[in-house]
C-alpha positions in Angstrom: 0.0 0.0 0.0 1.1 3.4 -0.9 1.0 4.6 2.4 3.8 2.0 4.0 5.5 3.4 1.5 5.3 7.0 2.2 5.9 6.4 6.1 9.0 4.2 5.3 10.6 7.0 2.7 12.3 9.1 5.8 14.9 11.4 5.9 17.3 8.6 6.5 21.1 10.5 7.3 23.6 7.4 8.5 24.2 4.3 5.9 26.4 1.1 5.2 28.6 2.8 3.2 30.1 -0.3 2.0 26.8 -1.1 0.2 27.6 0.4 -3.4 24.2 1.9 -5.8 24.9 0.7 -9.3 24.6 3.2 -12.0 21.9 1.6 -13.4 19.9 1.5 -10.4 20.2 5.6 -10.0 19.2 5.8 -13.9 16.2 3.5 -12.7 15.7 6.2 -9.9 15.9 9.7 -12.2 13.6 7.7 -14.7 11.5 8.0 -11.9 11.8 11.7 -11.9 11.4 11.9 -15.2 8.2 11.1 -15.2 6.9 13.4 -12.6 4.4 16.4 -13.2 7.0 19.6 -14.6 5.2 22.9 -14.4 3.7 23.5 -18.2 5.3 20.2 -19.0 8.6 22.1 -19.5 10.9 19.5 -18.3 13.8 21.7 -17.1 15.2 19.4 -14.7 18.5 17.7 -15.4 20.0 15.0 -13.0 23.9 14.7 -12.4 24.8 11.1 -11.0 27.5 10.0 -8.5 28.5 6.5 -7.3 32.0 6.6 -6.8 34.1 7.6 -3.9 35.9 10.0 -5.3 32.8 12.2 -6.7 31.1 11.4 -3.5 33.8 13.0 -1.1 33.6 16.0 -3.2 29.8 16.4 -2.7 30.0 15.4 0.7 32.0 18.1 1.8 29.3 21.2 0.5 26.4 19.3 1.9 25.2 20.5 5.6 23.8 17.9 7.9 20.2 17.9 10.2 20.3 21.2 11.0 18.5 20.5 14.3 21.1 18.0 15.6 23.8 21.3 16.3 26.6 18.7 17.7 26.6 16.5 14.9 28.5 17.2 11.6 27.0 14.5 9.8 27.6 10.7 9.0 30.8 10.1 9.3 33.1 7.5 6.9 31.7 4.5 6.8 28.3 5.8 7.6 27.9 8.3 4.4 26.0 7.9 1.5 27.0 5.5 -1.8 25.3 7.8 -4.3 24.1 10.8 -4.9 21.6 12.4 -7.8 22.3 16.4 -8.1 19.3 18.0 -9.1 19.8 20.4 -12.1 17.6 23.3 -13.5 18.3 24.6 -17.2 17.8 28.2 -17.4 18.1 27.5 -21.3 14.4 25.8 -21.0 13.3 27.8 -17.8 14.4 30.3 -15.4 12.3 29.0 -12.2 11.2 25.6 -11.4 8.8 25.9 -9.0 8.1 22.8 -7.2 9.0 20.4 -9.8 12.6 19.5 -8.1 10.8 18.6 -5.3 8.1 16.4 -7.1 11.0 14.7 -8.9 12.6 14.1 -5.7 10.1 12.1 -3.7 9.4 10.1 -6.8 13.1 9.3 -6.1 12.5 8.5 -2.5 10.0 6.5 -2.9 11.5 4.0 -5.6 14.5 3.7 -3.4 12.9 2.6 -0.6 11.1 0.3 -2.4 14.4 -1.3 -3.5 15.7 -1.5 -0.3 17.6 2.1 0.0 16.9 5.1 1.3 17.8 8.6 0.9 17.8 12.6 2.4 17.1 15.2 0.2 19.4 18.5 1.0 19.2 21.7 0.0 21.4 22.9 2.5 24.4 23.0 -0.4 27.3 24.8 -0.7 26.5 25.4 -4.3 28.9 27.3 -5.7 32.1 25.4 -4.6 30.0 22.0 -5.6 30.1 23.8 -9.0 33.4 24.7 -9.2 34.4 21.4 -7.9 32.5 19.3 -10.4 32.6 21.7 -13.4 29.1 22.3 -13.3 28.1 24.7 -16.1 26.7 27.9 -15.1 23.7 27.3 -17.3 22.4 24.7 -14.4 21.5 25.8 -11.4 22.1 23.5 -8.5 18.7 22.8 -7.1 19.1 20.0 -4.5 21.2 17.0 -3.6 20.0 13.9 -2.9 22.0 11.5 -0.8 21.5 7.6 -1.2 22.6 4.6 0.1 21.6 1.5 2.5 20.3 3.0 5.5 21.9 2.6 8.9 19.8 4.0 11.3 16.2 3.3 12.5 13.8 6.4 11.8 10.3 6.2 14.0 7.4 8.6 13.0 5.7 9.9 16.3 3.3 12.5 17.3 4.2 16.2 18.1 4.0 16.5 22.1 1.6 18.5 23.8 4.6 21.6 23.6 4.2 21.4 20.2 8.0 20.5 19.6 8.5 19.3 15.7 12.3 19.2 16.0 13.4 15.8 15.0 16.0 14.5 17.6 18.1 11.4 18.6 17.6 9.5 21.7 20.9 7.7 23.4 20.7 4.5 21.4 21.0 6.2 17.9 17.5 6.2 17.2 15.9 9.1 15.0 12.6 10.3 16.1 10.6 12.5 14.2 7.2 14.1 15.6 4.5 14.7 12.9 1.7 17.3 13.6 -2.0 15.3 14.0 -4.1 15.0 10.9 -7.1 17.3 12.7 -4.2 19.3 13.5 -3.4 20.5 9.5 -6.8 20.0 8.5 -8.7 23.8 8.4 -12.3 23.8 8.2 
């Protein structure tokens, strides 16, 4: 069901980084993308693809980490991602893209999980050194990252407290809690 799905396609930041993403499975993944809605059916995204060490320290090092969790830098080796998918907007077919990249993205969530991965979309980049550092053209603007690989953490879902706290947090055995708002909460009228 479509909704084990959804609840299972978390924000996951810690994997076995030992556990390599074939090329072919991340073309599998952006295929996904590709089909997703696109504002006026313009298409503009474009998908830049990373499964090798190299290219993945590179992007590791402009990417910022759960912004909530102020004493921790981020996965550290062994625990950091096996691929990435940079998410690409031509200005030479449009100059905003709305919420396509993040359509596209969750498309790519969800057909990772379903093979067994897992993923955190970032937008927290440091984009201009990214580009410099994998000779982006200037003609695509660096939209998001997402980061994949096997995960190696436990994320639990859980309801916002009566204090109304959404910050996502880790308790002492590693495990990532996140608190979601109540459906009659979101629901108006």
């Amino acid at each position: 069901m479509i909704k084990d799905l959804i609840k299972k396609t978390r924000s996951y930041r810690r994997f076995h980084q030992e556990v390599e993403i074939e090329l072919e499975t991340l073309r599998e993944l952006v295929d996904l993308a590709r089909l997703s809605a696109a504002a006026g059916n313009l298409q503009p995204l474009k998908y830049m693809l990373s499964n090798d060490p190299e290219s993945n320290g590179k992007i590791f090092q402009h990417l910022a980490w759960a912004g909530y969790l102020k004493d921790w830098p981020g996965p550290s080796e062994g625990e950091r991602p096996a691929a990435y998918v940079i998410v690409l907007g031509d200005t030479g077919i449009a100059k905003s893209f709305g919420c396509d990249h993040g359509i596209a993205c969750q498309n790519m969530l969800l057909g990772a999980v379903e093979k067994g991965l897992g993923g955190c979309i970032i937008g927290s980049i440091n984009r201009e050194k990214l580009r410099r550092d994998l000779e982006i053209p200037e003609h695509l603007e660096i939209l998001l990252v997402v980061a994949l690989g096997k995960p190696k953490e436990t994320v639990v879902l859980e309801t916002v407290s009566g204090d109304g706290d959404i910050k996502y947090w880790r308790d002492s055995d590693g495990i990532h809690h996140v608190p979601k708002r109540k459906l009659e909460d979101i629901i108006v009228g």
